[in-house]
C-alpha positions in Angstrom: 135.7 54.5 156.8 136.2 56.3 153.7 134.5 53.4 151.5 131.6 53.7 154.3 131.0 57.4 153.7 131.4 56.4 149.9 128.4 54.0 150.0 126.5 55.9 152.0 126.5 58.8 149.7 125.6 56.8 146.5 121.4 56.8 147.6 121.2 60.3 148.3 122.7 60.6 144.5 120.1 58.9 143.2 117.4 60.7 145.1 118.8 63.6 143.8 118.7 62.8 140.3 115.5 61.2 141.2 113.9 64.3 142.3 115.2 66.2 138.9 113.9 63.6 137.0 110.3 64.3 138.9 110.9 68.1 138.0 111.2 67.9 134.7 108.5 65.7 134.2 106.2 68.0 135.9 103.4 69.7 133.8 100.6 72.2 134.8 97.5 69.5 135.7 95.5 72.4 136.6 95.1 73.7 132.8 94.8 69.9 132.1 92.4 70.0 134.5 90.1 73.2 133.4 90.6 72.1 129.9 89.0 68.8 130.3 91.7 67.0 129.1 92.1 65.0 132.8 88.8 64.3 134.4 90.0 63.8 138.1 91.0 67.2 140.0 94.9 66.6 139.8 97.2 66.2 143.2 100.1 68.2 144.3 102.9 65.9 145.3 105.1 67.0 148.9 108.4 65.3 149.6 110.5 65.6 152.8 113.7 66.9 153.0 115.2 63.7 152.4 113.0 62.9 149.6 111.8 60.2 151.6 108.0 59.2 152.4 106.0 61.1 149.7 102.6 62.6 150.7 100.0 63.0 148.2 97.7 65.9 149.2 94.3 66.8 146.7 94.1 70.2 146.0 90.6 71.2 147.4 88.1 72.9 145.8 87.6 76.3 147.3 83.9 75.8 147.4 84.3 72.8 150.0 85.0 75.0 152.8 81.9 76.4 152.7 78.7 74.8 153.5 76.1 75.4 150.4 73.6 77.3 152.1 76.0 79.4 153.1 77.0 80.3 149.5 75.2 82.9 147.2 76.0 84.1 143.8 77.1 87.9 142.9 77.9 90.4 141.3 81.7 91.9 140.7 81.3 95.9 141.2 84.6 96.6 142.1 88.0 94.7 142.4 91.3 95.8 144.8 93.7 94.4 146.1 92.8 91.1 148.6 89.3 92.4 148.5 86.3 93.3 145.9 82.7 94.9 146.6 79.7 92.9 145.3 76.2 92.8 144.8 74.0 90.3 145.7 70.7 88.9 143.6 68.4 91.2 146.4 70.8 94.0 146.0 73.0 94.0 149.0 76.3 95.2 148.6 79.0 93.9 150.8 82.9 93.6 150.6 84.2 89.9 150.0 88.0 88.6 150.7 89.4 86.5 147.5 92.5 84.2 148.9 95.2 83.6 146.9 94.7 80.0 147.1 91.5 80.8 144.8 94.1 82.9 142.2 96.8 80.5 142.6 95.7 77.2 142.7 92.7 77.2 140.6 93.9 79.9 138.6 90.6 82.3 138.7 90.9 86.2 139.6 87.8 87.9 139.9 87.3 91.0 137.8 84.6 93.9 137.7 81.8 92.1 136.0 82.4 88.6 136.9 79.5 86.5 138.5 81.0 84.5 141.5 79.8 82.2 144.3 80.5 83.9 147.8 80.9 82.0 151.0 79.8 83.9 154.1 82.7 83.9 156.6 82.5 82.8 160.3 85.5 84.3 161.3 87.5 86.9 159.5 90.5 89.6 160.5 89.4 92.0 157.9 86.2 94.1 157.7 84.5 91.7 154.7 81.9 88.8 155.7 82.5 87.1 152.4 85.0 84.9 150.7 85.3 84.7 146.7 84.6 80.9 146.5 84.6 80.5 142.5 84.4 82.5 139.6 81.3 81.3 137.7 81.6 81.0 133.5 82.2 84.2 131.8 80.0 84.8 128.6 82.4 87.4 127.2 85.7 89.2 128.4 87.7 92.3 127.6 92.1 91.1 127.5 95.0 92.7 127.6 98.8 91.6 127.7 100.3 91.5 131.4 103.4 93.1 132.2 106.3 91.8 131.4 107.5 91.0 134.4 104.3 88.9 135.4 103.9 85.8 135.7 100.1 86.3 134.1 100.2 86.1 130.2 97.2 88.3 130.0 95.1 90.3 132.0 91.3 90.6 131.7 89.7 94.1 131.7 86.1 93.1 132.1 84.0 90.4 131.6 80.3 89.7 130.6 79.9 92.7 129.1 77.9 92.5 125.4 79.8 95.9 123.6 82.5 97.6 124.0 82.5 101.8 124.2 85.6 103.9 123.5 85.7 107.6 123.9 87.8 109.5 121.8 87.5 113.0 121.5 87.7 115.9 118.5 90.2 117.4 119.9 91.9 117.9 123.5 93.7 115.5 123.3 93.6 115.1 119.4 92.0 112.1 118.0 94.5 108.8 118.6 94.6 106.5 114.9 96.3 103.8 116.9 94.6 103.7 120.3 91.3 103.5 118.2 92.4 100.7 116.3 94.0 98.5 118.8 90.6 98.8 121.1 89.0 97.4 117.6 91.0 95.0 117.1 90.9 93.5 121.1 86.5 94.2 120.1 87.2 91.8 117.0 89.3 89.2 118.6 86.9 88.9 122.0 83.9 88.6 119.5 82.6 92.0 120.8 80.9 94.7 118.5 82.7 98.1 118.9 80.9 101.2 119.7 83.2 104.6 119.2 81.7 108.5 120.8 83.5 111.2 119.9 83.2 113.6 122.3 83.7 118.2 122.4 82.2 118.2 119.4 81.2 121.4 120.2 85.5 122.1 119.8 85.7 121.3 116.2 82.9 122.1 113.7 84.2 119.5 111.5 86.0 116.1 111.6 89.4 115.4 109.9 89.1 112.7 107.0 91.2 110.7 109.4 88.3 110.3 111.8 85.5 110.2 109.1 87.4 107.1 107.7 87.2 105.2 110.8 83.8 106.1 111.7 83.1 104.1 108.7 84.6 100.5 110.8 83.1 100.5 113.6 79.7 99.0 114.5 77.8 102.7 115.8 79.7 106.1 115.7 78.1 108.8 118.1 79.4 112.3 118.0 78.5 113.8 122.0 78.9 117.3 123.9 78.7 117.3 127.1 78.4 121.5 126.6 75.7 121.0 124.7 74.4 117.9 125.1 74.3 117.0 121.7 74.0 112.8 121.1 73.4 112.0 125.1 69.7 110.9 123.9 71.1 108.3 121.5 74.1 107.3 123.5 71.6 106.2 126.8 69.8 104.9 124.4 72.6 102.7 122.9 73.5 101.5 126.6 70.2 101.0 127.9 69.6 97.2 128.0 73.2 95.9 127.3 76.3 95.8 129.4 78.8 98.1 128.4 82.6 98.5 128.9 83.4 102.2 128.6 87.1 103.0 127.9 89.1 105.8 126.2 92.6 107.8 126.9 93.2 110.2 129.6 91.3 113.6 129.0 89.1 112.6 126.7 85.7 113.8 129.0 84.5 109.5 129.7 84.1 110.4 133.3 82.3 113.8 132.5 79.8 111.2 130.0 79.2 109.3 132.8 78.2 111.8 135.2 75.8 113.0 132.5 74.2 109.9 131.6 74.0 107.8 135.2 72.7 110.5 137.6 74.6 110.1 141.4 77.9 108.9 139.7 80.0 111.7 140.9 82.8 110.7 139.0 85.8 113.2 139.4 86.5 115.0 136.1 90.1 116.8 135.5 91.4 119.1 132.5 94.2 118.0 129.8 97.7 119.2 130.8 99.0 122.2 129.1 102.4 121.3 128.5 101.6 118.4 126.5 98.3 118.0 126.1 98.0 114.7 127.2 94.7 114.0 130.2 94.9 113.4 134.2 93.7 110.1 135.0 90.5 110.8 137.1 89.1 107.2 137.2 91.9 105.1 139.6 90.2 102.1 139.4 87.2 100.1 137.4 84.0 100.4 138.9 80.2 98.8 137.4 77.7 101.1 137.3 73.6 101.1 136.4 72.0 102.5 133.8 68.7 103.9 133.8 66.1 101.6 132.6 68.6 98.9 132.9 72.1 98.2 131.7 75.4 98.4 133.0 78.4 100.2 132.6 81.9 99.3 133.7 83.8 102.8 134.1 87.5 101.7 133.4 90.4 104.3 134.6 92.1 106.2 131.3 95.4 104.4 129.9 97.2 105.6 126.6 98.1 102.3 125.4 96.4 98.8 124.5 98.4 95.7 123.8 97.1 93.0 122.1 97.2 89.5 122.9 98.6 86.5 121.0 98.3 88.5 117.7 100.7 87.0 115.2 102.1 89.6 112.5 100.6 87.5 109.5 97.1 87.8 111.7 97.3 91.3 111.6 98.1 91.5 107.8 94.8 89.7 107.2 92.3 90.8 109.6 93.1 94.7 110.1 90.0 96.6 109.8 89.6 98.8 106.6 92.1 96.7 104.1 90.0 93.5 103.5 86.2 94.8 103.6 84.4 91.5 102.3 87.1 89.6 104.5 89.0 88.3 100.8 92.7 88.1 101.6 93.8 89.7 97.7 97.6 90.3 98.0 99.5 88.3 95.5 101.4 86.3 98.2 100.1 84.5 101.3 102.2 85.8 103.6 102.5 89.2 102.4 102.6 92.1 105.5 102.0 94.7 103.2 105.3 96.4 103.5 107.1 96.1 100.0 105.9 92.5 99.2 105.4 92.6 95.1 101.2 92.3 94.3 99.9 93.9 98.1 96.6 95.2 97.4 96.7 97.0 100.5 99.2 99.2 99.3 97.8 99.6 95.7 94.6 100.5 97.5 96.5 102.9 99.5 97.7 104.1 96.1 94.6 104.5 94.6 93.1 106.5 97.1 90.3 103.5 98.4 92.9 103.2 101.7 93.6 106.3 103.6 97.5 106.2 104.7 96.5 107.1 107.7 94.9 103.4 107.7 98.2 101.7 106.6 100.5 104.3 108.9 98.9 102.8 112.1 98.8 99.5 111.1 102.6 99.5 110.7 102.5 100.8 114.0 101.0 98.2 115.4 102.9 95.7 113.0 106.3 96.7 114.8 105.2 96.8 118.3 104.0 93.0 117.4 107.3 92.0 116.3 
């Protein structure tokens, strides 16, 4: 009886170590897939308990449940959870479902300026008569690292947007060297031109040499009071025509801008704290907005902090804005970081006064939050 039991067992060993064997094998066919490195939409293999009697079952394309005429393309206003609002082509807005068979299977999560195809629903349990079918190409995007304890390398902030717009301000809360320089450095790696107002200028009747210096990198610099309405003209004029992402820390006066300049916003507005000095997040959530006479702006809440994605120290060492200006890497040694390396021009130019060290300060910053 024994030996029985003893050759009975010996197959489900081998199914065991059969079924390991398929695990480690496994790879991620859907990237395969959307990178166009496999041409046939890949399969998703079930086995029974016994590991008997495979099924093969095809991973359908979201936009098969729909029939086409009952599929339009839109526009991404705003996202939450399970649900977004969008905007039709004949400017109907309605609320639309996005299943997480569409985020997890095909690996596409709608965000505020996406174009999507949306399949009206026959029957739904939630107020929305439209399902998020497919995210359509994105021209451009906005990126930020995920948290840590996601399972998403990198989250997208915005997407088909042609600048990006940070507001800082002169003071309350003091001008941030490292928040502006991260936000230019995400603008550079996206391939997106940088556009930085500097709002309560009616607060300081001069700017630090700090701020002057970085005026100097970016692609426009606007100084704007919303007391006296000093640079409004110029800044509608710089988002008229062009879809903007507008972004800046807490208590910097962004939603106060956009109440100024896009008439019916009604964006809540809040004070800096007292204690610290640091601003109330007003804006909860991103939200697309119109410009008059045409334009867009994507109103993102405040945060105090950018990380950047897949940014390799020796990256940094060579593209930081303000050290390299005619893009010629000039330290002595190729993979010098500028810390005490022998020959670094960055730090002879700090030296010589062509660098401020306010420059070099917060790109150590960054430097060690990279590491």
């Amino acid at each position: 009886m024994a030996e029985e039991n003893a050759d009975d067992s010996e197959p489900l060993s081998r199914q065991h170590s059969a079924r390991r064997e398929h695990r480690a094998r496994r790879v991620n066919a859907m990237q395969l897939w959307e990178k166009g490195t496999i041409d046939d939409r890949p399969v998703k293999e079930r086995w029974s308990r016994e590991f008997r009697n495979p099924r093969v079952k095809k991973i359908k394309d979201p936009g098969e449940r729909f029939d086409k005429s009952k599929t339009r393309e839109a526009l991404v206003l705003e996202v939450h959870r399970r649900t977004c609002v969008i905007r039709f082509d004949d400017g109907s807005v309605t609320s639309a479902v996005y299943l997480a068979t569409v985020v997890k299977e095909l690996g596409e999560f709608p965000v505020v300026g996406d174009r999507v195809l949306a399949g009206e629903l026959e029957t739904t349990d939630s107020d929305a008569a439209y399902s998020v079918v497919r995210v359509l190409p994105r021209k451009s995007e906005l990126k930020r690292p995920g948290p840590e304890d996601s399972v998403h390398r990198e989250l997208v902030l915005a997407a088909n947007i042609d600048q990006v717009v940070i507001v800082a301000a002169a003071s309350q809360p003091p001008f941030s060297y490292g928040f502006a320089d991260r936000f230019l450095l995400a603008a550079d790696l996206c391939g997106l031109p940088l556009v930085m107002v500097l709002n309560k200028m009616d607060l300081t009747p001069e700017l630090p040499q700090d701020v002057r210096d970085f005026t100097t990198l970016v692609e426009e610099f606007i100084p704007v009071s919303c007391v006296t309405g000093e640079g409004l003209d110029r800044l509608a004029n710089r988002l008229r025509g062009r879809n903007s992402i507008f972004s800046g820390m807490s208590g910097v006066g962004k939603s106060s801008l956009v109440n100024k300049l896009i008439p019916g916003a009604d964006l809540l507005t809040g004070n800096v704290r007292d204690r610290d000095g640091k601003g109330r997040h007003t804006t909860t959530s991103s939200s697309l907005l119109d410009v008059p006479g045409g334009g867009t702006v994507i109103d993102t809440p405040g945060i105090r902090s950018l990380g950047l994605v897949d940014l390799e120290p020796h990256d940094l060492a060579r593209m930081f804005p303000g050290f390299f200006p005619d893009g010629r890497f000039t330290c002595k040694y190729n993979d010098c970081l500028h810390l005490s390396e022998p020959g670094c021009a960055v730090r002879a130019g700090v030296s010589e006064g062509r660098i401020s060290k306010a420059r070099l300060d917060s790109y150590l910053r960054i430097l060690q939050a990279t590491d």
